[in-house]
N, CA, C and O atoms as a Tripos MOL2 file, in Angstrom:
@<TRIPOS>MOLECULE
protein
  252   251    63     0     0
PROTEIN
NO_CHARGES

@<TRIPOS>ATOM
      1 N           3.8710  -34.7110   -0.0610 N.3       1 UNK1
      2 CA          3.4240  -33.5340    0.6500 C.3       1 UNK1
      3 C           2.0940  -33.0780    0.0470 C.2       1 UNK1
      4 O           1.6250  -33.1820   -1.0870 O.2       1 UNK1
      5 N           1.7870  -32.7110    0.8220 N.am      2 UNK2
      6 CA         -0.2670  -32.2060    0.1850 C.3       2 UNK2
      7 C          -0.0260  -30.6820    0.0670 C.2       2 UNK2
      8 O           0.6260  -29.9140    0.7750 O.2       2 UNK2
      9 N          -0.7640  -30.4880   -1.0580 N.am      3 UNK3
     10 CA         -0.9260  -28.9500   -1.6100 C.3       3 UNK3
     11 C          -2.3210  -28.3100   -0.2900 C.2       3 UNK3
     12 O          -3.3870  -28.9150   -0.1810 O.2       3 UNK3
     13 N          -2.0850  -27.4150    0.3120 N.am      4 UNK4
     14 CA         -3.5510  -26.5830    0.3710 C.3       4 UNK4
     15 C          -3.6160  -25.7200   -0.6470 C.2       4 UNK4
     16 O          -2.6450  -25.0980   -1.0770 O.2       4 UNK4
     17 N          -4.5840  -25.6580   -1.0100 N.am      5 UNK5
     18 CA         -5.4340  -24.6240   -1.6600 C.3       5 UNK5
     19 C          -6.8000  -23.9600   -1.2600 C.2       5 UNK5
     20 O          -7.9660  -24.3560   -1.2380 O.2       5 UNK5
     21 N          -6.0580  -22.5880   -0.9030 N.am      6 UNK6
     22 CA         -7.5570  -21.8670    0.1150 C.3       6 UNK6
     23 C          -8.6460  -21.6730   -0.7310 C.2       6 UNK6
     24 O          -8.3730  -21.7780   -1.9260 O.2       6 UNK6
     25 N          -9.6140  -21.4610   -0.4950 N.am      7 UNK7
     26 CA        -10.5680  -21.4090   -1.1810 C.3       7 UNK7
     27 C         -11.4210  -19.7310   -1.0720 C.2       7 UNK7
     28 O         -10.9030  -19.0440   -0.1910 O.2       7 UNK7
     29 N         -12.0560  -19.3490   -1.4720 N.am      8 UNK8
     30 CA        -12.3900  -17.6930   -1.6840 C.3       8 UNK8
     31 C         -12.6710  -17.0550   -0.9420 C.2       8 UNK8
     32 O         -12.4260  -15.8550   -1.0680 O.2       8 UNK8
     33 N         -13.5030  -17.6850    0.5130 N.am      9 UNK9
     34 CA        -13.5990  -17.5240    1.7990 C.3       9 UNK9
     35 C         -11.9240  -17.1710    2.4560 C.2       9 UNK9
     36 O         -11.4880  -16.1280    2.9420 O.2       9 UNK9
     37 N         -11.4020  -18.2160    2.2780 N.am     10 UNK10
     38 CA        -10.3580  -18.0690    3.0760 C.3      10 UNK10
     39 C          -9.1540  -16.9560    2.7420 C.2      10 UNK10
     40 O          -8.3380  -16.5160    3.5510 O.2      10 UNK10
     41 N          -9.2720  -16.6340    1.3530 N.am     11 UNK11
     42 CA         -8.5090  -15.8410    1.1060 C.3      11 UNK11
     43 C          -8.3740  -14.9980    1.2790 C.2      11 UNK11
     44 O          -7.2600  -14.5260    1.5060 O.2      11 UNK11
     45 N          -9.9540  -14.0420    1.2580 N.am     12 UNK12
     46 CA         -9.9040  -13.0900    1.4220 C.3      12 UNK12
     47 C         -10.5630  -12.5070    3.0980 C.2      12 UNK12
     48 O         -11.5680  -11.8070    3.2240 O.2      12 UNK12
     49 N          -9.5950  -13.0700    4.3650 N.am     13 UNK13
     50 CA         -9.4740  -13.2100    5.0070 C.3      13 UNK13
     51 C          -8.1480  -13.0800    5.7560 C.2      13 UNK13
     52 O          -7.2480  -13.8770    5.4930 O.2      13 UNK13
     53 N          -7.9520  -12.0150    6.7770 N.am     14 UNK14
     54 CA         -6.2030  -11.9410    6.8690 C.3      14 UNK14
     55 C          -5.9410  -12.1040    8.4770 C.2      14 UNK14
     56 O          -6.7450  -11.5570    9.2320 O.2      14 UNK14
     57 N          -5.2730  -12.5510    8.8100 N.am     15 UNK15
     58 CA         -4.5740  -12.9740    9.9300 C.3      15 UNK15
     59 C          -4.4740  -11.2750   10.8830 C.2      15 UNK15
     60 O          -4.2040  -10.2100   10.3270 O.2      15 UNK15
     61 N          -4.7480  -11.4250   12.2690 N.am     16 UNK16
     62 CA         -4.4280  -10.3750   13.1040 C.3      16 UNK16
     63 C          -2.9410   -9.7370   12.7500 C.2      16 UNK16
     64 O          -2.7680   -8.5250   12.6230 O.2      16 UNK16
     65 N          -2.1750  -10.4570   12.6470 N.am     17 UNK17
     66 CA         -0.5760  -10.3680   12.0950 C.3      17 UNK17
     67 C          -0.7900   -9.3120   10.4630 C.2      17 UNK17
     68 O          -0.1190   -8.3170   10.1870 O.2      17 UNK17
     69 N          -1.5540   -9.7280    9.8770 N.am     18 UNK18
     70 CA         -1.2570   -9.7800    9.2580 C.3      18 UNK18
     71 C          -1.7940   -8.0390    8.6690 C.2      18 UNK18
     72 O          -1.1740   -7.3230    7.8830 O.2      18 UNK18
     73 N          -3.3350   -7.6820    9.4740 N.am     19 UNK19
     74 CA         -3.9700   -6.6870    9.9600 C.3      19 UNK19
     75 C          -3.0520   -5.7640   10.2780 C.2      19 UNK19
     76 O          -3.0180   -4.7670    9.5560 O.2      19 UNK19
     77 N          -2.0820   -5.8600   11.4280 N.am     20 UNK20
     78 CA         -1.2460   -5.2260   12.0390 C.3      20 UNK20
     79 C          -0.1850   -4.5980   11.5350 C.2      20 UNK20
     80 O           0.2660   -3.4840   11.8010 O.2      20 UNK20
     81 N           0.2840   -5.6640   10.5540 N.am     21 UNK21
     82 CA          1.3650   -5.2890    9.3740 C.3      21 UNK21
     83 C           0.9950   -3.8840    8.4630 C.2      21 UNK21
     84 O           1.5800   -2.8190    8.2650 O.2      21 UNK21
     85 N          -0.1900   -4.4290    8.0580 N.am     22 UNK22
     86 CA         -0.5870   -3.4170    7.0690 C.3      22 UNK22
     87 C          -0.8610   -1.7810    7.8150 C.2      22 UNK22
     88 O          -0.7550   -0.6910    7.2530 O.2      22 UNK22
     89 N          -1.2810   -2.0990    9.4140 N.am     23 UNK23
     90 CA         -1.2060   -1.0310    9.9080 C.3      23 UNK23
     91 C           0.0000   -0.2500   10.3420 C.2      23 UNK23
     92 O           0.2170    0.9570   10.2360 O.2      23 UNK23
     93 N           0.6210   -1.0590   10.7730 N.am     24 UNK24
     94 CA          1.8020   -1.0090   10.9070 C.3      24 UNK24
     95 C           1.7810   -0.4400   12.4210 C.2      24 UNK24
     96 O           2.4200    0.5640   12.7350 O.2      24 UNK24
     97 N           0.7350   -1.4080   13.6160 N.am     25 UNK25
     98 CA          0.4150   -1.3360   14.8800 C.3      25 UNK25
     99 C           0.3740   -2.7060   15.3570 C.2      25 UNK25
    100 O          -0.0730   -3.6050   14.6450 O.2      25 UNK25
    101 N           0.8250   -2.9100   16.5440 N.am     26 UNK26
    102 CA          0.9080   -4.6410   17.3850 C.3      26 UNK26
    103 C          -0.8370   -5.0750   17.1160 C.2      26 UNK26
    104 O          -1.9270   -4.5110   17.0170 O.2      26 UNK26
    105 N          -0.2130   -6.5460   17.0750 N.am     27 UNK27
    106 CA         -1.6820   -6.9490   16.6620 C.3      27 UNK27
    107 C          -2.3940   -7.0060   18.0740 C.2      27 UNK27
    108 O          -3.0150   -8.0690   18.0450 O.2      27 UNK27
    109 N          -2.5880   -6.4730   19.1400 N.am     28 UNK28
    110 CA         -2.8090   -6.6930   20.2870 C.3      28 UNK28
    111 C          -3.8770   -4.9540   19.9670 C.2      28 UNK28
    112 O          -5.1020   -4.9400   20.0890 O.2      28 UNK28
    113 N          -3.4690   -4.3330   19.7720 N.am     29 UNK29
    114 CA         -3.9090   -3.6410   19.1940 C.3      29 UNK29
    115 C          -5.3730   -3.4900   18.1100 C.2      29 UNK29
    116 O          -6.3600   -2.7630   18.2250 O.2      29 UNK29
    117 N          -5.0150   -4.4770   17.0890 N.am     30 UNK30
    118 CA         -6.3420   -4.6630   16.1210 C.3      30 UNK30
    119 C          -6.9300   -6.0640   17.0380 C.2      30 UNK30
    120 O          -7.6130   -6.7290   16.2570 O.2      30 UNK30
    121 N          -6.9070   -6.4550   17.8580 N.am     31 UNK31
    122 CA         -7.6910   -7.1570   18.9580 C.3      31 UNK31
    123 C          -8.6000   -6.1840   19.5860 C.2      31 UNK31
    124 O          -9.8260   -6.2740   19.6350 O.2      31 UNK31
    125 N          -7.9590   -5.3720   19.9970 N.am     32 UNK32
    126 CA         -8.9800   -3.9470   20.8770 C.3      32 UNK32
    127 C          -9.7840   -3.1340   19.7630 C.2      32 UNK32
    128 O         -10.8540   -2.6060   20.0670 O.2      32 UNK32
    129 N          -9.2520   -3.0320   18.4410 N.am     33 UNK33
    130 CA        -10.2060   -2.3560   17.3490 C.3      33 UNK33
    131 C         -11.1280   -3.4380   17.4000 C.2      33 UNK33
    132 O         -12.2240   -3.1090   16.9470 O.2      33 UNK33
    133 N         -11.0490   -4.8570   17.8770 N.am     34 UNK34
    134 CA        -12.5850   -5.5030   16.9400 C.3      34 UNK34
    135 C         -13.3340   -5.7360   18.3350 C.2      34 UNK34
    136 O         -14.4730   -6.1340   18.0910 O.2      34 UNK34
    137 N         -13.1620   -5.6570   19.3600 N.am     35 UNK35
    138 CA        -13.5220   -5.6350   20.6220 C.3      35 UNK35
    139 C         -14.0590   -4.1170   20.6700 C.2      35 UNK35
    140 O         -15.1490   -3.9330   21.2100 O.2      35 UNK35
    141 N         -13.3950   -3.0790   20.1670 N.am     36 UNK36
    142 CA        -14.5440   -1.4600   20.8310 C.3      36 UNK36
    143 C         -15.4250   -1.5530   18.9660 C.2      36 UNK36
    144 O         -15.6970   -0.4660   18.4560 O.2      36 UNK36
    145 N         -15.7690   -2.8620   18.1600 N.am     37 UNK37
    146 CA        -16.1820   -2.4470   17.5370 C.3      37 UNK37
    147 C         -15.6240   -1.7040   16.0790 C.2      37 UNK37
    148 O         -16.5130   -1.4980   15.2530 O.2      37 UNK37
    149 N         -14.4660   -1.3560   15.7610 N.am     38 UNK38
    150 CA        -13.8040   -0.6500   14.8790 C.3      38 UNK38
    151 C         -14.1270   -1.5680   13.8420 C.2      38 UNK38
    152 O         -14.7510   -1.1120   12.8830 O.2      38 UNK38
    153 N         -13.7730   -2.9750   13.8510 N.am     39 UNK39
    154 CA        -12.9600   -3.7980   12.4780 C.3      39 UNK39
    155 C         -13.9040   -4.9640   12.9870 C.2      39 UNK39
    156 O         -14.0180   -5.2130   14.1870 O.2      39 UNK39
    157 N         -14.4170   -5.4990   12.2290 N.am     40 UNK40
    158 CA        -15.1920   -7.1970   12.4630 C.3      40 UNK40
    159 C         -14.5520   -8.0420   12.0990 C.2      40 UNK40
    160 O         -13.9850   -8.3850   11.0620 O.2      40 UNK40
    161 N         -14.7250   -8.4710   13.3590 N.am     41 UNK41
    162 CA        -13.7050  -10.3790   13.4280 C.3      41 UNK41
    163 C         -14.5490  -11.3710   12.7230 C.2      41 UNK41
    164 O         -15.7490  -11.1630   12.9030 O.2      41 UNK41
    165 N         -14.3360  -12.1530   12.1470 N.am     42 UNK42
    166 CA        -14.9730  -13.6460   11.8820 C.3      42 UNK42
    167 C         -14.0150  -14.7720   12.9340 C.2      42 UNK42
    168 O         -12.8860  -14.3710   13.2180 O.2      42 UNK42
    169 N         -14.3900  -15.9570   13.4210 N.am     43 UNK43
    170 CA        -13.7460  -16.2690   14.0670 C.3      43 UNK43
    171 C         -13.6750  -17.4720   13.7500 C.2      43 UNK43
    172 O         -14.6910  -18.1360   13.5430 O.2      43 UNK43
    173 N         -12.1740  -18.0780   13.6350 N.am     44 UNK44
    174 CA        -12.4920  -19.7260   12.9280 C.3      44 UNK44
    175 C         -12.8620  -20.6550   13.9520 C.2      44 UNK44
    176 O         -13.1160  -20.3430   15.1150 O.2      44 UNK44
    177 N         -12.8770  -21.5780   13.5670 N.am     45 UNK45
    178 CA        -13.3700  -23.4160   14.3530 C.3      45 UNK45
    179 C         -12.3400  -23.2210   15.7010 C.2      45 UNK45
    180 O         -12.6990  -23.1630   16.8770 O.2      45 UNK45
    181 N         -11.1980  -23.1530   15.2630 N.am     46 UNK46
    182 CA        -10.0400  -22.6510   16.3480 C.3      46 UNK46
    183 C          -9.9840  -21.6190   17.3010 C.2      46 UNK46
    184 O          -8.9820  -21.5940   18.0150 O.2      46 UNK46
    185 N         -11.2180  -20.4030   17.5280 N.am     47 UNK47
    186 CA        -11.6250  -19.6220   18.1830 C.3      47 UNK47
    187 C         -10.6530  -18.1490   17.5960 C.2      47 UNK47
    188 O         -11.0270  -17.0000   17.8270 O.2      47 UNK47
    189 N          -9.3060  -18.5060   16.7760 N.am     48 UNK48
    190 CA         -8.9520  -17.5610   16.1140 C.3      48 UNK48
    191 C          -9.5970  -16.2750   15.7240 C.2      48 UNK48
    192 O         -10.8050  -16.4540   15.8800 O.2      48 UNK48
    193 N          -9.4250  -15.3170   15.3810 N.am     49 UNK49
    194 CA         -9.9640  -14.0880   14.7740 C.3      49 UNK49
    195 C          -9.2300  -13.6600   13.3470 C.2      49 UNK49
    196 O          -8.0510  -13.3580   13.1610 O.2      49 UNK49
    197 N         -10.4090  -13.7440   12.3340 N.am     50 UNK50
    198 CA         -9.9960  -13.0790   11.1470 C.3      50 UNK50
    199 C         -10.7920  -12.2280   10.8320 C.2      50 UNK50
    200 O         -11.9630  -12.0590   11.1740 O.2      50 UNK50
    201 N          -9.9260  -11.4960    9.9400 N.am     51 UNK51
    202 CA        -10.2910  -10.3260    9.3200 C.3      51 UNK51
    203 C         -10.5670   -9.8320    7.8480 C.2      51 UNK51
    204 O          -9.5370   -9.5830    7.2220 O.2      51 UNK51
    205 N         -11.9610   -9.6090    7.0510 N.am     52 UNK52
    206 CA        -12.3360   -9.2650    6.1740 C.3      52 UNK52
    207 C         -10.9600   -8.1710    5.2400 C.2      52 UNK52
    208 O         -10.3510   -7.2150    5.7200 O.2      52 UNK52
    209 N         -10.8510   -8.6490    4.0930 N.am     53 UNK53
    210 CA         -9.4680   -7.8530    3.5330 C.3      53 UNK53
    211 C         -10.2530   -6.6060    2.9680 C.2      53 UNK53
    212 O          -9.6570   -5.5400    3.1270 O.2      53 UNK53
    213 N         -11.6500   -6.5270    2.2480 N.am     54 UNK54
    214 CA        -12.3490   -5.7520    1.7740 C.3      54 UNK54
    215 C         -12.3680   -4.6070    2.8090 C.2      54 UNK54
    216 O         -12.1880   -3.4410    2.4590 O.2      54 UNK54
    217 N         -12.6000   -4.9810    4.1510 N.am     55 UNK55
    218 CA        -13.6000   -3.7640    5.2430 C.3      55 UNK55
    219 C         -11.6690   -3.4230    5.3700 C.2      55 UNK55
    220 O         -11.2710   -2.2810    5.1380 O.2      55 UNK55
    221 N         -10.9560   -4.2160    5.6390 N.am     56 UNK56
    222 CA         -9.1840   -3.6000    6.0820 C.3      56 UNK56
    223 C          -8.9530   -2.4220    5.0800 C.2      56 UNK56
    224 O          -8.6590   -1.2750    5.4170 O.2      56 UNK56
    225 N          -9.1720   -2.9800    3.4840 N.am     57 UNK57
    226 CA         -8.9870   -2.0670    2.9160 C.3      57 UNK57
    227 C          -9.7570   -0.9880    2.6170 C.2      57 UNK57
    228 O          -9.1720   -0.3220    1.7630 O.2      57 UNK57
    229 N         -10.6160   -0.5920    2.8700 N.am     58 UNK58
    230 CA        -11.4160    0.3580    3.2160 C.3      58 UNK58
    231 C         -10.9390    1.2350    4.3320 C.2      58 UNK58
    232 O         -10.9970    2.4290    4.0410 O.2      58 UNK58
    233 N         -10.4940    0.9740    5.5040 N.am     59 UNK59
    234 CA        -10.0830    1.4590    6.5360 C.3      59 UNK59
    235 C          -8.9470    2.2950    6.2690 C.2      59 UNK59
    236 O          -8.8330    3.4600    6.6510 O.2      59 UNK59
    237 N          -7.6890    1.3180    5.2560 N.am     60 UNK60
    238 CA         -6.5300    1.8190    4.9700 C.3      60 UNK60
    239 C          -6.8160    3.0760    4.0930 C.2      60 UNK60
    240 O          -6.0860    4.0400    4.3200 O.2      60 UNK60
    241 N          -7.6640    3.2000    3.2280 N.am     61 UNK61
    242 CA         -7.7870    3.9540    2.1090 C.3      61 UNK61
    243 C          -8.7020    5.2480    2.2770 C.2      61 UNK61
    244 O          -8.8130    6.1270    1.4230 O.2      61 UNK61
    245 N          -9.4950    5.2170    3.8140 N.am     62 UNK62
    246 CA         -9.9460    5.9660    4.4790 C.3      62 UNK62
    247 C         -11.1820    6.0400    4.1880 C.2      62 UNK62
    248 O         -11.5570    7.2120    4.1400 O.2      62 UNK62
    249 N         -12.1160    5.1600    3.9340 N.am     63 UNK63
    250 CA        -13.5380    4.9530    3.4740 C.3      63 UNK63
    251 C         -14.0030    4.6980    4.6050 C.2      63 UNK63
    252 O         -15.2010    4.4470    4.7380 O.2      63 UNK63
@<TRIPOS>BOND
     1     1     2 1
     2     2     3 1
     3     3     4 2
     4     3     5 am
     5     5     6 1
     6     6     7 1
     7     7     8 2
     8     7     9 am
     9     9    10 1
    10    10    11 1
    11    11    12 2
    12    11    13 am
    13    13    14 1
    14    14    15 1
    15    15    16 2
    16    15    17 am
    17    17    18 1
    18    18    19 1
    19    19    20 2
    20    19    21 am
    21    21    22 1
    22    22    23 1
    23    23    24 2
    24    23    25 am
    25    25    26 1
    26    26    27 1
    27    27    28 2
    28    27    29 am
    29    29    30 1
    30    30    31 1
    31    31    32 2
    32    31    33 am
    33    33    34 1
    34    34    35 1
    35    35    36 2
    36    35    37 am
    37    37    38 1
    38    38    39 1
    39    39    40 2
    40    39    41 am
    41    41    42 1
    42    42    43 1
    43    43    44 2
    44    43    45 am
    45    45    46 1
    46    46    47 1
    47    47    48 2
    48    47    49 am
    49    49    50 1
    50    50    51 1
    51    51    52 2
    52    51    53 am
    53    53    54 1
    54    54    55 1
    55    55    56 2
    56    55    57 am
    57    57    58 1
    58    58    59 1
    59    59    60 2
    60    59    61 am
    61    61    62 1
    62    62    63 1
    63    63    64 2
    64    63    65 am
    65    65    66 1
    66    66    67 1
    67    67    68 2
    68    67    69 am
    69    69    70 1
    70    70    71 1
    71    71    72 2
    72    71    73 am
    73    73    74 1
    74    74    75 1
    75    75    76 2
    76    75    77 am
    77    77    78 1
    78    78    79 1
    79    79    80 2
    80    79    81 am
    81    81    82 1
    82    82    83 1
    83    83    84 2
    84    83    85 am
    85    85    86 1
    86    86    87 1
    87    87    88 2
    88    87    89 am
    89    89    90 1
    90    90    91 1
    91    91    92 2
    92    91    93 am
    93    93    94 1
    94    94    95 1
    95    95    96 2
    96    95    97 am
    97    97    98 1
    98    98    99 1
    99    99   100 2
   100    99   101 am
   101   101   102 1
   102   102   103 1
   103   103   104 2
   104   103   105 am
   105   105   106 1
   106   106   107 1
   107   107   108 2
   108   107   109 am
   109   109   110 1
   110   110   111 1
   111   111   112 2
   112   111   113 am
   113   113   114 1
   114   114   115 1
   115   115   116 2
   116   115   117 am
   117   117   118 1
   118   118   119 1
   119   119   120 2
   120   119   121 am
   121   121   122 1
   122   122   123 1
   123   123   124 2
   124   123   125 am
   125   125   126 1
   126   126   127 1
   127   127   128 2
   128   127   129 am
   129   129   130 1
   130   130   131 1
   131   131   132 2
   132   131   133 am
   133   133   134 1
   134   134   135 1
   135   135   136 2
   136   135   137 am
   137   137   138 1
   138   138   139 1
   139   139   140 2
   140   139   141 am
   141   141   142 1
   142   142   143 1
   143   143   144 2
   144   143   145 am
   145   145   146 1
   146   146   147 1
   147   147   148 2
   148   147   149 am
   149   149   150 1
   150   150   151 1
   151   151   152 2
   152   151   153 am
   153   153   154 1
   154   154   155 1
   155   155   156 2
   156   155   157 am
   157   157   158 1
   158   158   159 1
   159   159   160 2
   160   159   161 am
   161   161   162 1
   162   162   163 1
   163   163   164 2
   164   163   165 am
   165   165   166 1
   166   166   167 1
   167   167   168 2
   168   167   169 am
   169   169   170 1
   170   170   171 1
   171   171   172 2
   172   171   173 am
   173   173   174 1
   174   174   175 1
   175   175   176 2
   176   175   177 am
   177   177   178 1
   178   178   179 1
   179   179   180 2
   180   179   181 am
   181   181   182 1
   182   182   183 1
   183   183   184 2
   184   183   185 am
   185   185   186 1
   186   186   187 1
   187   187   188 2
   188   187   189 am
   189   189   190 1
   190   190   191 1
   191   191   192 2
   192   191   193 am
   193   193   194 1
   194   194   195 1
   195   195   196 2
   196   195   197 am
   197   197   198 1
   198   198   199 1
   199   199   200 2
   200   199   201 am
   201   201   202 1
   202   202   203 1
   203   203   204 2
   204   203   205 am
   205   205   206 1
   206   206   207 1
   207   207   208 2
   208   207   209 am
   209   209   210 1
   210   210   211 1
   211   211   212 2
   212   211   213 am
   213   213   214 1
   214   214   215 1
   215   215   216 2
   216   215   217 am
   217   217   218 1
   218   218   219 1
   219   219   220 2
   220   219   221 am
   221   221   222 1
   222   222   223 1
   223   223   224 2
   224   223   225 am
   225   225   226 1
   226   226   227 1
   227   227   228 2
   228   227   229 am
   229   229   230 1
   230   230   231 1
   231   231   232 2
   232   231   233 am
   233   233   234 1
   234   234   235 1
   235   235   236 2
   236   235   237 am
   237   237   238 1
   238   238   239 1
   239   239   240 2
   240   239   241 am
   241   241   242 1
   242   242   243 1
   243   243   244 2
   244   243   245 am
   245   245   246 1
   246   246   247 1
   247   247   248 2
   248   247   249 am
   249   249   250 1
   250   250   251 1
   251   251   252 2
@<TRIPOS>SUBSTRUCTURE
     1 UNK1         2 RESIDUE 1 A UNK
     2 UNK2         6 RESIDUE 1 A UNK
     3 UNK3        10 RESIDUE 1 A UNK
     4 UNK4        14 RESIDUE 1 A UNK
     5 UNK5        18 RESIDUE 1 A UNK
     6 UNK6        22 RESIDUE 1 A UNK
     7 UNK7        26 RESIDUE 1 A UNK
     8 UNK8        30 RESIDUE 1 A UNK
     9 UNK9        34 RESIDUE 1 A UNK
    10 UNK10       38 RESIDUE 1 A UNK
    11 UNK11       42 RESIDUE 1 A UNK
    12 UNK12       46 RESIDUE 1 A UNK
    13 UNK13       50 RESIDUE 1 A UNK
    14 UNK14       54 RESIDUE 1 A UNK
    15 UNK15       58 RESIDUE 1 A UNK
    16 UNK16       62 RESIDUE 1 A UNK
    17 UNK17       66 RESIDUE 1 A UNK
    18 UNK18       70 RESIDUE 1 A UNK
    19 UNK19       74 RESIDUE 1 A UNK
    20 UNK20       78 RESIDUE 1 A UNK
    21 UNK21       82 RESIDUE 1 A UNK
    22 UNK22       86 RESIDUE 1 A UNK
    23 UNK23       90 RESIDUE 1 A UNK
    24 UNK24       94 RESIDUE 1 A UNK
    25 UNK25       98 RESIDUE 1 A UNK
    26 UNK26      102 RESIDUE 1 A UNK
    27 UNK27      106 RESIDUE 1 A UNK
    28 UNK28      110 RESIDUE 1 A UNK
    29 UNK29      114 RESIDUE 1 A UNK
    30 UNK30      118 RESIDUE 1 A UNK
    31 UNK31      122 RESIDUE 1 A UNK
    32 UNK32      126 RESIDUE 1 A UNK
    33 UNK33      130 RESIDUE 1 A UNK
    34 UNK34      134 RESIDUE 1 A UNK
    35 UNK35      138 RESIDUE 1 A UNK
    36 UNK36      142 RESIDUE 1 A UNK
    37 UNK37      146 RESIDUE 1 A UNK
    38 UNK38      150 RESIDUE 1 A UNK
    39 UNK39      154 RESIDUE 1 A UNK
    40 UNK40      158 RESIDUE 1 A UNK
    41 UNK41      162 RESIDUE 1 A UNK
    42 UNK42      166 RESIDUE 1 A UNK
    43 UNK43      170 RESIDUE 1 A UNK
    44 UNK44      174 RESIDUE 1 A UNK
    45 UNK45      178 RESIDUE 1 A UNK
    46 UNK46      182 RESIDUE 1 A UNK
    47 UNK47      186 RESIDUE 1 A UNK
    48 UNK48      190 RESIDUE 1 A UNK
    49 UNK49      194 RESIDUE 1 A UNK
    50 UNK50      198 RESIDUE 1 A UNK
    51 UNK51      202 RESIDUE 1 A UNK
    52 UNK52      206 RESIDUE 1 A UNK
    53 UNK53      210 RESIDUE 1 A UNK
    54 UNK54      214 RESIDUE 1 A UNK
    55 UNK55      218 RESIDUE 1 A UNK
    56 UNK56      222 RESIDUE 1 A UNK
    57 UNK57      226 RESIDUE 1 A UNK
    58 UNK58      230 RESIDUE 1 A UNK
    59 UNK59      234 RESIDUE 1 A UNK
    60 UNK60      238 RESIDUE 1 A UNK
    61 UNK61      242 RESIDUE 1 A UNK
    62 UNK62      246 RESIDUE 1 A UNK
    63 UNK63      250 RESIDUE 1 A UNK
């Protein structure tokens, strides 16, 4: 079995799911925050949307 190991980019990088959790709102939801602009997506090779953990936590902490 092969190990991944993310690398510093990837880590600090979180899944819409995963966004949502922490908000504790449907991720359909932090789709429409990065669409009116709220939260910036990066978007992988896969057309996926991720999310900066730095700018999330900022948001959470009210900065």
């Amino acid at each position: 079995m092969a190990t991944v190991i993310k690398t510093s980019t990837e880590s600090e990088l979180m899944t819409p799911a995963e966004v949502a959790a922490a908000f504790r709102v449907d991720p359909k939801t932090v789709s429409r925050w990065a669409k009116a602009g709220k939260l910036t997506s990066v978007r992988t090779l896969g057309g996926h949307r991720r999310y900066r953990t730095a700018e999330v936590r900022a948001h959470l902490g009210g900065e």
